[in-house]
GUZA-568559 format. One record per residue (C-alpha): residue in one letter; x, y, z. Coordinates in Angstrom, 3 decimals, m for minus. Layout:
<atoms>
ATOM, a, X, Y, Z
...
</atoms>
This chain:
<atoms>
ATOM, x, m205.932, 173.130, 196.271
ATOM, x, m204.941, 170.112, 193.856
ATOM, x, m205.950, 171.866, 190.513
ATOM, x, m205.799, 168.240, 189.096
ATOM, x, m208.325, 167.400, 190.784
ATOM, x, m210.486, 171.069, 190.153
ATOM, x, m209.992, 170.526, 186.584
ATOM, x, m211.321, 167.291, 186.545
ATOM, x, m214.090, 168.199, 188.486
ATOM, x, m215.103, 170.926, 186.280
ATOM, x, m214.984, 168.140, 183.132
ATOM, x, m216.997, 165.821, 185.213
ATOM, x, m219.656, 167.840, 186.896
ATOM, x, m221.627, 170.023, 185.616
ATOM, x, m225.726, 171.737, 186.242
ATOM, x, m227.153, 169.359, 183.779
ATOM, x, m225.172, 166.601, 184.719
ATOM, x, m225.965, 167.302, 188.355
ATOM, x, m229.714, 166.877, 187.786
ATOM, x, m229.225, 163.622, 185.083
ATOM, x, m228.330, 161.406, 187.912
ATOM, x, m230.403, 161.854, 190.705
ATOM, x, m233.641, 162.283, 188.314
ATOM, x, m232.644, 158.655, 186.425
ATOM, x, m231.775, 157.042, 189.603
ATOM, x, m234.949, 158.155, 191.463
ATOM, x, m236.999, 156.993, 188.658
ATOM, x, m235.427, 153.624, 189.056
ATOM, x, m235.779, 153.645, 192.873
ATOM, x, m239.448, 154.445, 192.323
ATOM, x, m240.070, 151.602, 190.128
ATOM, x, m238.395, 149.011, 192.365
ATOM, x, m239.940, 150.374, 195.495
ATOM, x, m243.855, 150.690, 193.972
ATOM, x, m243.112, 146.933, 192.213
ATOM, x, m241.525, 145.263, 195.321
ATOM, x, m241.238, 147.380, 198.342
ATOM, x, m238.490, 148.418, 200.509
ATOM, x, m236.165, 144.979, 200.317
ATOM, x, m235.937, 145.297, 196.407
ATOM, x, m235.289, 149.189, 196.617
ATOM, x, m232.182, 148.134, 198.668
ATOM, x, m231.022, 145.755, 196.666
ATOM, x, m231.205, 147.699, 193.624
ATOM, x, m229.739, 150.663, 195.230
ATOM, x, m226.623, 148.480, 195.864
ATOM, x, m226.214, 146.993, 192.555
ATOM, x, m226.797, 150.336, 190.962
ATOM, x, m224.218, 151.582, 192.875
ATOM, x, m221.893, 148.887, 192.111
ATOM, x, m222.280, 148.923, 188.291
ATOM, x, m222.178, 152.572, 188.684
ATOM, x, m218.664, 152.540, 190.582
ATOM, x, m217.189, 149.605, 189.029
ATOM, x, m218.327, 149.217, 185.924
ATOM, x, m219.005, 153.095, 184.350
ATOM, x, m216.406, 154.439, 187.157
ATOM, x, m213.527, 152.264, 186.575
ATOM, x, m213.665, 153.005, 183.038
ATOM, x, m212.835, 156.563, 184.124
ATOM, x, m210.081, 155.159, 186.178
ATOM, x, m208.714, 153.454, 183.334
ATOM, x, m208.734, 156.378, 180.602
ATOM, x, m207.855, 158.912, 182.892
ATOM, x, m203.939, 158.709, 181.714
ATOM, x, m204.448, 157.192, 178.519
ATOM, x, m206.369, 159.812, 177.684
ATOM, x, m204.545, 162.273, 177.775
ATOM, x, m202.273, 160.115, 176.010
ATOM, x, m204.675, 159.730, 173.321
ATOM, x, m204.995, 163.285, 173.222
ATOM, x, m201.717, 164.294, 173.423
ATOM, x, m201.794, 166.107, 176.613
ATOM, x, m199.860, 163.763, 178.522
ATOM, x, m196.238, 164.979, 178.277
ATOM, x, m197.692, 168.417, 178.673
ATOM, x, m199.142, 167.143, 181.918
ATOM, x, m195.481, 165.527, 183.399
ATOM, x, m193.339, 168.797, 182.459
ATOM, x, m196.136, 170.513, 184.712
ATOM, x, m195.634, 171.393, 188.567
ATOM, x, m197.997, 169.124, 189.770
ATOM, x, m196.435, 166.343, 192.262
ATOM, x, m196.592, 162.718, 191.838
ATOM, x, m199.693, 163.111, 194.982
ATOM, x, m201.355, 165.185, 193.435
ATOM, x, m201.652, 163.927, 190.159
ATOM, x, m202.771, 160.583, 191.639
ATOM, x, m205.202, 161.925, 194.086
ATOM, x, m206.455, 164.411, 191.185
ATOM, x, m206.632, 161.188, 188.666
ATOM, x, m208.447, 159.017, 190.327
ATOM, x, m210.928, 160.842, 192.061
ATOM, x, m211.379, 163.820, 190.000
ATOM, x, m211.793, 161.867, 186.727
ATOM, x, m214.328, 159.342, 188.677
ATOM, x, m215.991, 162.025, 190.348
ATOM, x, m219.158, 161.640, 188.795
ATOM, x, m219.612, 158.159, 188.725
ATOM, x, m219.060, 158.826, 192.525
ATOM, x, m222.051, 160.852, 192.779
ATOM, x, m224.006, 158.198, 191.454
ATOM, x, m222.787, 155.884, 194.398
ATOM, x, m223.044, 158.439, 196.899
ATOM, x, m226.417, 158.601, 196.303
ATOM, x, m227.176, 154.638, 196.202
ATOM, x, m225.367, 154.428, 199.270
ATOM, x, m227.791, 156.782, 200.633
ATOM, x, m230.943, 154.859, 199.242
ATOM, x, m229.572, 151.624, 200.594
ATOM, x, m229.018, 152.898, 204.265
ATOM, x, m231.881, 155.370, 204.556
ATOM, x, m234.026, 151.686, 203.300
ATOM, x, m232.449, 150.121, 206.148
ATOM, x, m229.494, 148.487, 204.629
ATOM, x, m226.398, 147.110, 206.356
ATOM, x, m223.856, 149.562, 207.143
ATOM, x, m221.051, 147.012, 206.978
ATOM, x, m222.867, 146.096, 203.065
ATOM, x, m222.257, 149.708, 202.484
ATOM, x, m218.793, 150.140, 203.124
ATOM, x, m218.320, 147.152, 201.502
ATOM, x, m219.367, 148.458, 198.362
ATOM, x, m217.656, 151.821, 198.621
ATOM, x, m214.151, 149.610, 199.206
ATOM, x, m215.015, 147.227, 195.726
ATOM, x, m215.330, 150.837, 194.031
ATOM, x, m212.280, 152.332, 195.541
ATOM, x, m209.990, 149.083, 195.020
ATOM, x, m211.113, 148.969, 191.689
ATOM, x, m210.660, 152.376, 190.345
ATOM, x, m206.603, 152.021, 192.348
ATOM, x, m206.282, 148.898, 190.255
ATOM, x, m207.202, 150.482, 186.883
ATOM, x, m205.238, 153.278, 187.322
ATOM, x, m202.355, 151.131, 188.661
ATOM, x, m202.535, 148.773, 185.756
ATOM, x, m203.463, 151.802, 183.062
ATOM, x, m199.485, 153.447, 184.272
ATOM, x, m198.042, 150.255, 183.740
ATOM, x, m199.162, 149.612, 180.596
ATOM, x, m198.262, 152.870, 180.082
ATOM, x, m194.289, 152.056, 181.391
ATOM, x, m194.074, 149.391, 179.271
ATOM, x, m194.771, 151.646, 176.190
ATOM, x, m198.293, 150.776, 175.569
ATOM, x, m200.017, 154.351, 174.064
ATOM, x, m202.628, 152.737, 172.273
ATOM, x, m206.440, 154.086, 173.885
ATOM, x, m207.642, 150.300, 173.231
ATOM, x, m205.499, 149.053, 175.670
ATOM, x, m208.003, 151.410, 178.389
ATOM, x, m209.778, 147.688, 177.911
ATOM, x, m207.056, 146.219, 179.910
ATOM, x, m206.597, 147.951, 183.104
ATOM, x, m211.003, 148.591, 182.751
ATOM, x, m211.048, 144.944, 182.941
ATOM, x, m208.524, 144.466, 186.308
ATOM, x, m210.409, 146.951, 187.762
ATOM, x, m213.873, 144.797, 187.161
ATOM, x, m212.312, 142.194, 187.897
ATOM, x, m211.129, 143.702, 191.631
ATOM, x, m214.348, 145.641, 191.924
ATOM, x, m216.289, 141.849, 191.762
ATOM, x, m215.616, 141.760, 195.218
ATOM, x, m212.712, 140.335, 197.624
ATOM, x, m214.654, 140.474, 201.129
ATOM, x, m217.173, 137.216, 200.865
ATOM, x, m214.287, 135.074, 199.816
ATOM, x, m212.305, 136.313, 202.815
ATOM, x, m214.434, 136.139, 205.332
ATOM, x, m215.361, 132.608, 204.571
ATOM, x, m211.768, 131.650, 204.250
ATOM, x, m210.940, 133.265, 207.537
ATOM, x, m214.225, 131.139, 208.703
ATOM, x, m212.774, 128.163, 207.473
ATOM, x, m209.282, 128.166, 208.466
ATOM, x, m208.748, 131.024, 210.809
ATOM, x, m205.824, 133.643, 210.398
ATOM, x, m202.709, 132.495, 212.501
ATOM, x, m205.058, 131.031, 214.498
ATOM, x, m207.236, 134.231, 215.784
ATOM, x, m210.242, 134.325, 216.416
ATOM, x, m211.716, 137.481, 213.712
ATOM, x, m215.032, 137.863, 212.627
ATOM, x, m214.759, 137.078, 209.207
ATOM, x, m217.191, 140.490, 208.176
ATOM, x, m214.733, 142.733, 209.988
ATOM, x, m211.726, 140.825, 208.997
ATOM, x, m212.783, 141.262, 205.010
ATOM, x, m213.330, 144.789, 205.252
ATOM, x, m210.454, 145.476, 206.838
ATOM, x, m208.331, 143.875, 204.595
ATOM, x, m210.638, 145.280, 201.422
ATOM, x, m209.376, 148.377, 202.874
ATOM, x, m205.510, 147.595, 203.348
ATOM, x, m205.471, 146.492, 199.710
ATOM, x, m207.451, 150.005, 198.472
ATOM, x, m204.474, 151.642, 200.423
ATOM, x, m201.995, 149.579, 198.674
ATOM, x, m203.808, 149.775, 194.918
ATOM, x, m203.533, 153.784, 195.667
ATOM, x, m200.025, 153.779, 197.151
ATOM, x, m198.985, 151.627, 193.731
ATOM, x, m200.784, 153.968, 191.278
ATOM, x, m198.614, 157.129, 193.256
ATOM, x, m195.276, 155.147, 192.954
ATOM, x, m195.825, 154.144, 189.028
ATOM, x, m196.988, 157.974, 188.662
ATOM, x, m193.714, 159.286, 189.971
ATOM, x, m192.190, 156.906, 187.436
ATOM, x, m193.880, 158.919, 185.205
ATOM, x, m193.120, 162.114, 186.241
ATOM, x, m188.991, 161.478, 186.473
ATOM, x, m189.562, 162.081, 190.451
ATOM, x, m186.885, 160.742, 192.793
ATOM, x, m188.135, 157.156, 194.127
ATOM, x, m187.959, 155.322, 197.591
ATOM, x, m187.500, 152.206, 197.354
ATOM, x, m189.658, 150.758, 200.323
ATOM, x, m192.538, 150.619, 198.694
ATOM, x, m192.233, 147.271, 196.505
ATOM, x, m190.373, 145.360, 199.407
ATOM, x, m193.424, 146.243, 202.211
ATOM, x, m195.728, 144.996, 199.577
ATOM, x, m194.021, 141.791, 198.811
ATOM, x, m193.332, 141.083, 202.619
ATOM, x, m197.226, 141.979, 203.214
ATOM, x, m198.391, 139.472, 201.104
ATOM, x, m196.358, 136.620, 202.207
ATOM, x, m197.329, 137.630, 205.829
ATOM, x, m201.138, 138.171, 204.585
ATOM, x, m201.026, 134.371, 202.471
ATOM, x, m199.226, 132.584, 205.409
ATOM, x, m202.435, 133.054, 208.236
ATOM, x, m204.413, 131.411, 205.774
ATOM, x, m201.582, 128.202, 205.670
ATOM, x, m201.420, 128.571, 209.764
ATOM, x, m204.074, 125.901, 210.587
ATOM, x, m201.310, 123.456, 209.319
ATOM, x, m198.809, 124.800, 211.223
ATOM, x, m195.417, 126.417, 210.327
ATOM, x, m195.040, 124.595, 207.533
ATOM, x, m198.492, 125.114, 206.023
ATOM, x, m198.241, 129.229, 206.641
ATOM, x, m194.716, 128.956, 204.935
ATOM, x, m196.006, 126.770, 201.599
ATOM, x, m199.051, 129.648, 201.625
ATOM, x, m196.363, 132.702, 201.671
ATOM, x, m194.164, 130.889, 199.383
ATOM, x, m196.880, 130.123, 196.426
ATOM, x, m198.160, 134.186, 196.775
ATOM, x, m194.593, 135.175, 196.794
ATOM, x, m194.246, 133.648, 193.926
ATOM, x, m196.962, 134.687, 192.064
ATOM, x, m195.977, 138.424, 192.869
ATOM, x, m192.139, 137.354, 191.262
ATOM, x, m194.069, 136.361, 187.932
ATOM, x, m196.417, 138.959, 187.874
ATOM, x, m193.441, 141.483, 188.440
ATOM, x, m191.014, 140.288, 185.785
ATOM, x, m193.826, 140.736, 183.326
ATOM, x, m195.163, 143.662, 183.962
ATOM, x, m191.891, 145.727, 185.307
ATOM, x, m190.346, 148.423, 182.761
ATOM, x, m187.199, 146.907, 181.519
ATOM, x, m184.021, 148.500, 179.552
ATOM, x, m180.750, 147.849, 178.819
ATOM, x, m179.106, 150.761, 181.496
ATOM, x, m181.603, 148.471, 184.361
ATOM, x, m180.096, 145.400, 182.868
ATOM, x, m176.660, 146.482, 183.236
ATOM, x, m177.028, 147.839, 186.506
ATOM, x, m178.337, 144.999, 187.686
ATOM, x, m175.383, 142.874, 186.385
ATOM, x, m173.275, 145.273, 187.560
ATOM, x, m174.002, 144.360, 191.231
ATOM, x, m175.976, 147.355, 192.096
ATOM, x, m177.925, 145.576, 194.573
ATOM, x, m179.980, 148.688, 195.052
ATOM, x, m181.155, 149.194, 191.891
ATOM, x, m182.593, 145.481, 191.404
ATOM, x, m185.896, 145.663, 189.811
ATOM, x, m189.163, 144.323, 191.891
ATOM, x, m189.095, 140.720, 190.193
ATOM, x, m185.325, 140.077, 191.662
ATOM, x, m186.638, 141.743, 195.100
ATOM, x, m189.706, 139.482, 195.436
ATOM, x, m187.420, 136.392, 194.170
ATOM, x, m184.989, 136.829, 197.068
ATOM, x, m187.689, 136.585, 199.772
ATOM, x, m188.907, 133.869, 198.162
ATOM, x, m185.193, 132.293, 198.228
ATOM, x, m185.450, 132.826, 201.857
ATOM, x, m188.909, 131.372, 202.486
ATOM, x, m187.567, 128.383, 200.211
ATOM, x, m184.697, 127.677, 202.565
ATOM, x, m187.330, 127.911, 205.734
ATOM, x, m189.531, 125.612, 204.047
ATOM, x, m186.470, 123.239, 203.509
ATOM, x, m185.369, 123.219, 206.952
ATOM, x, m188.657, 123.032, 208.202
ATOM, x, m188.705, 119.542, 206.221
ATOM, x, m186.101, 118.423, 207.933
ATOM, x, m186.995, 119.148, 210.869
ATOM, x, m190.287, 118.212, 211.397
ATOM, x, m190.732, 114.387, 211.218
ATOM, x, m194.073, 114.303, 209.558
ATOM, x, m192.595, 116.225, 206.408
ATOM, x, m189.240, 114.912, 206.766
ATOM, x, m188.216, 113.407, 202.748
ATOM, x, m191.348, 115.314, 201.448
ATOM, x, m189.848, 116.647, 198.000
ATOM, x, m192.160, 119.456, 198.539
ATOM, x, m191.124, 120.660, 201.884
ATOM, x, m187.217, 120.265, 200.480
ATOM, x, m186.852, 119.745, 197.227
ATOM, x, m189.611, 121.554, 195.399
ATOM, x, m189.209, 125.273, 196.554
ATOM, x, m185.752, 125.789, 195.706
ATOM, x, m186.595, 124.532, 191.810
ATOM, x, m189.651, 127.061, 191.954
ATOM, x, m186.701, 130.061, 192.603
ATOM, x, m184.603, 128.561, 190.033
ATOM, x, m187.343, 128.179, 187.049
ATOM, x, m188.017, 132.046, 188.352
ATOM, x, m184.110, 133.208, 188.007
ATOM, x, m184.421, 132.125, 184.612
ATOM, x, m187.931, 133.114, 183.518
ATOM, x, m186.672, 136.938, 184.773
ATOM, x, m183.604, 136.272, 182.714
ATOM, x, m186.587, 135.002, 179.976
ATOM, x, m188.253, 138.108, 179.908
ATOM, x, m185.725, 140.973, 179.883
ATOM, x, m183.958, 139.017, 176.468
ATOM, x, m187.283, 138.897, 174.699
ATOM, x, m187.837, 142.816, 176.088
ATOM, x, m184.836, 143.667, 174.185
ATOM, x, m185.663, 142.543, 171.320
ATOM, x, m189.435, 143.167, 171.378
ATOM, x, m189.960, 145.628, 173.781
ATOM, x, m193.096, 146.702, 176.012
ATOM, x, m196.398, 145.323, 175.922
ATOM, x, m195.217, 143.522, 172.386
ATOM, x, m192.416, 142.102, 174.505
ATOM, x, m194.536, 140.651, 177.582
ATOM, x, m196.880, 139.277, 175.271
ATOM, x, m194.360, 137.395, 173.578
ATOM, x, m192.839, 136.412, 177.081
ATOM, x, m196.322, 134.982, 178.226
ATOM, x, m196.410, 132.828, 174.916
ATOM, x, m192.523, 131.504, 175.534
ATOM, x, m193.999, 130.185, 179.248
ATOM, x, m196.949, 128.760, 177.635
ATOM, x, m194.911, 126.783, 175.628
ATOM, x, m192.150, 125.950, 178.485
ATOM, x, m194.703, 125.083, 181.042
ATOM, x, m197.416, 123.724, 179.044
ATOM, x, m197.105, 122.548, 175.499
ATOM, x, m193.588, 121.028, 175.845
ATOM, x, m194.391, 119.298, 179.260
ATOM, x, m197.835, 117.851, 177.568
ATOM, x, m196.078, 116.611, 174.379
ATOM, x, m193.578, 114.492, 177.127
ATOM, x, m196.138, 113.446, 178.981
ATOM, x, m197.781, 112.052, 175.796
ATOM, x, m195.166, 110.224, 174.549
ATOM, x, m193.722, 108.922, 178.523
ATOM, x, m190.374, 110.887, 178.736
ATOM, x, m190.963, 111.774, 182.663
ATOM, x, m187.295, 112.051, 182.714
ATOM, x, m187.181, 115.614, 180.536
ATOM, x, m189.878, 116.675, 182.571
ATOM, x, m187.512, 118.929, 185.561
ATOM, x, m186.341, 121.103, 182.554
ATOM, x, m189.766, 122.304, 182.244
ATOM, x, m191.634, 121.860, 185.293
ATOM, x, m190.659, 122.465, 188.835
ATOM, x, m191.223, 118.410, 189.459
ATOM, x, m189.150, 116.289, 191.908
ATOM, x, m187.512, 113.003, 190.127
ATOM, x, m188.304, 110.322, 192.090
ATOM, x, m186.993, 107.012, 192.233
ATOM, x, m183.946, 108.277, 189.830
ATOM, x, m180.411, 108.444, 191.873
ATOM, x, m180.023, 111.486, 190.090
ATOM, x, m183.360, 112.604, 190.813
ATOM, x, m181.766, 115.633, 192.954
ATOM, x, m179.457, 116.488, 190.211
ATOM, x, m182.413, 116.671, 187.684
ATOM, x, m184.498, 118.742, 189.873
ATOM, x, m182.155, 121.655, 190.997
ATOM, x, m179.916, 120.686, 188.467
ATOM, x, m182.284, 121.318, 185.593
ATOM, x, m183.777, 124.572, 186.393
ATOM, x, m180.162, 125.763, 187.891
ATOM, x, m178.663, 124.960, 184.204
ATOM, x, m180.898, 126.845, 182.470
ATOM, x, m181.055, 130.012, 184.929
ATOM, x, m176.907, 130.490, 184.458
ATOM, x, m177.004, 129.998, 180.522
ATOM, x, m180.023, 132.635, 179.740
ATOM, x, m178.544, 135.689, 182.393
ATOM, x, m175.074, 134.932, 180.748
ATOM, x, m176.444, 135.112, 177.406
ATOM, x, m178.803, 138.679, 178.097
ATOM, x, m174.754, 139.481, 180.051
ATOM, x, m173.336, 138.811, 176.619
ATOM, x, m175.612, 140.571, 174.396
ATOM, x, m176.374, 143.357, 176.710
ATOM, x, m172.447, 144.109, 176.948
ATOM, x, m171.325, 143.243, 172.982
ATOM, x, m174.835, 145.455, 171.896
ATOM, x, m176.161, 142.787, 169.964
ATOM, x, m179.782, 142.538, 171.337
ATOM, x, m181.360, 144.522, 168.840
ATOM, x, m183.246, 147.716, 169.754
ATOM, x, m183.534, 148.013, 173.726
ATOM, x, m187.400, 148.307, 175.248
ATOM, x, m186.577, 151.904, 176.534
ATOM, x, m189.883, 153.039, 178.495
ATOM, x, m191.627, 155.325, 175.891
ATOM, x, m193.261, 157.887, 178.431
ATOM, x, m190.252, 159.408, 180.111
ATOM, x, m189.823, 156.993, 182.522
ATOM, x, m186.360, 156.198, 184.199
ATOM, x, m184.167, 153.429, 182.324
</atoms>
């Protein structure tokens, strides 16, 4: 048996422990029954179980590695026999296994008071998905060198964030616009993608945990993801036709490149293999970028092709400056990382963007220099006859100058301490 997961048990649940939570949480189903009746004991049964899961559970979640951090355990823990599995699988359900109790037994309430089975599952995928995302974003704070306990806050806060729900906002969207033009249900369509991203929040916490443990990785993992969301984002675009489903890939595709150059464990060995040509080795930010290269060359041709777009500096022009201003904001982040390193490092990175894509484009726009504005914003020129220059131009520019300079500094040594992962992860 996982003995992760029976020592965590034996921490979480014990006789007195066993009796606290069904006493407390019959004494509150009491009250709301005797006060309002059966409707208001199912609704508090489901919001108990919610704040129960999400909010008390995901804290568990969160500290279950940085706890042992904290406590020094933590190395002890990696040089151990345990796999990569079954530390995951004895993480995040063997440090939330109480809090699960509590649910289990609101989930019981709710039905046995005659509530929706489909509201039920629903609320045991928020608390899965957001116990996956606090221990996914817990290990990468983690990679990136954060040991800290306060920075549990963090990934407790993801995993609120995720637990607030994903399944009324899809099923109205699918209302709205359809999925590649099929007719779902919206109900069944949002709870089976609620549970497609719990399998993916899981299979993420297992990957980053193998990090951790020095194990061997495959590298199909981050490329399924990345090609899942684009696939997932482009139904929503489909009502517009090829075009729209392309723009909707493109912008999540994107957002997964920016989230992944921050967040991704950089060093100088990754750097250099990476400059090296080791096309293999390229870290998940350079991965996601290429497929959104490709979807920015569709989206071009598709411009040309279909009259109705045809000149739109969106369609053409647009998408390829988006890649570019990405090149170099990967480029951005591994020369502050060498310098700063981990969690200090994508801090500073996120202030450097704040200033490149907000404070310096304001300050232009204040005093009318529109011109400047492509080597800070992914903005077509227009009306310029070297408007195309400016907008590839720009962005291309300043993507060649910052990976030669983090070439040059990497090679000559001169980058200052390198932002080695500080939990025995690979460089």
């Amino acid at each position: 048996m996982n003995a992760e997961l029976v020592r965590n048990l034996w921490l979480e649940i014990t006789p007195q422990r066993l009796i606290a939570m069904p006493a407390v949480l019959g004494l509150v189903f009491a009250i709301a029954h005797v006060a309002e009746g059966a409707d208001a004991l199912r609704t508090t049964a489901w919001w108990m179980g919610l704040g129960l899961g999400v909010i008390w559970g995901t804290r568990q979640a969160a500290g279950a590695v940085m706890g042992e951090v904290a406590a020094r355990t933590w190395d002890s823990q990696r040089a151990s026999a345990l796999t990569a599995a079954e530390m995951t699988f004895g993480k995040l359900f063997g440090a939330t296994a109480y809090a699960w109790y509590g649910v289990a037994i609101c989930l019981a309430v709710f039905l046995a008071a005659g509530g929706d089975v489909a509201r039920g599952a629903s609320l045991g995928l928020r608390v899965l998905f957001a116990h996956g995302v606090a221990l996914f974003a817990s290990l990468a704070l983690l990679a990136l060198g954060g040991r800290a306990l306060v920075l549990t806050s963090l990934p407790h806060l993801a995993g609120i964030l995720a637990g607030a729900g994903m399944d009324d906002p899809l099923a109205w969207a699918v209302e709205e616009t359809g999925w590649y033009g099929l007719g779902v249900d919206g109900a069944v369509f949002a709870l089976a993608t609620s549970a497609l991203f719990c399998g993916w929040s899981v299979l993420g916490a297992w990957r980053l945990m193998g990090r951790e443990l020095t194990v061997p990785q495959r590298r199909w993992a981050w490329p399924a993801f990345a090609v899942f969301v684009a696939a997932f984002a482009g139904g929503f675009g489909w009502s517009e036709g090829a075009v729209g489903a392309l723009r909707a890939a493109f912008l999540a595709t994107t957002i997964a490149v920016a989230a992944a150059a921050l967040l991704e464990p950089k060093s100088r060995g990754e750097i250099v293999r990476l400059l090296g040509g080791r096309v293999g080795d390229a870290p998940p930010s350079v991965q996601a970028l290429a497929l959104a290269a490709i979807l920015a060359v569709l989206l071009g041709f598709r411009g040309v092709a279909v009259p109705e777009v045809m000149g739109s500096d969106f369609a053409t022009l647009l998408p390829v400056s988006v890649v570019l201003f990405l090149a170099r904001d990967i480029a951005l982040t591994r020369l502050v990382a060498l310098r700063a390193g981990g969690v200090r490092g994508a801090v500073t990175a996120i202030v450097w963007f704040v200033v490149l894509y907000a404070a310096v484009p304001g300050l232009l726009g204040a005093v009318d220099v529109a011109v400047l504005l492509p080597f800070f914003l992914p903005v077509p020129v227009v009306g310029l006859g070297a408007g195309t220059f400016l907008t590839l131009g720009a962005p291309a520019v300043q993507a060649v100058l910052l990976w030669a300079l983090l070439a040059g500094r990497v090679r000559t040594g001169r980058a200052g301490r390198p932002a080695l992962p500080t939990t025995g992860a690979r460089a």
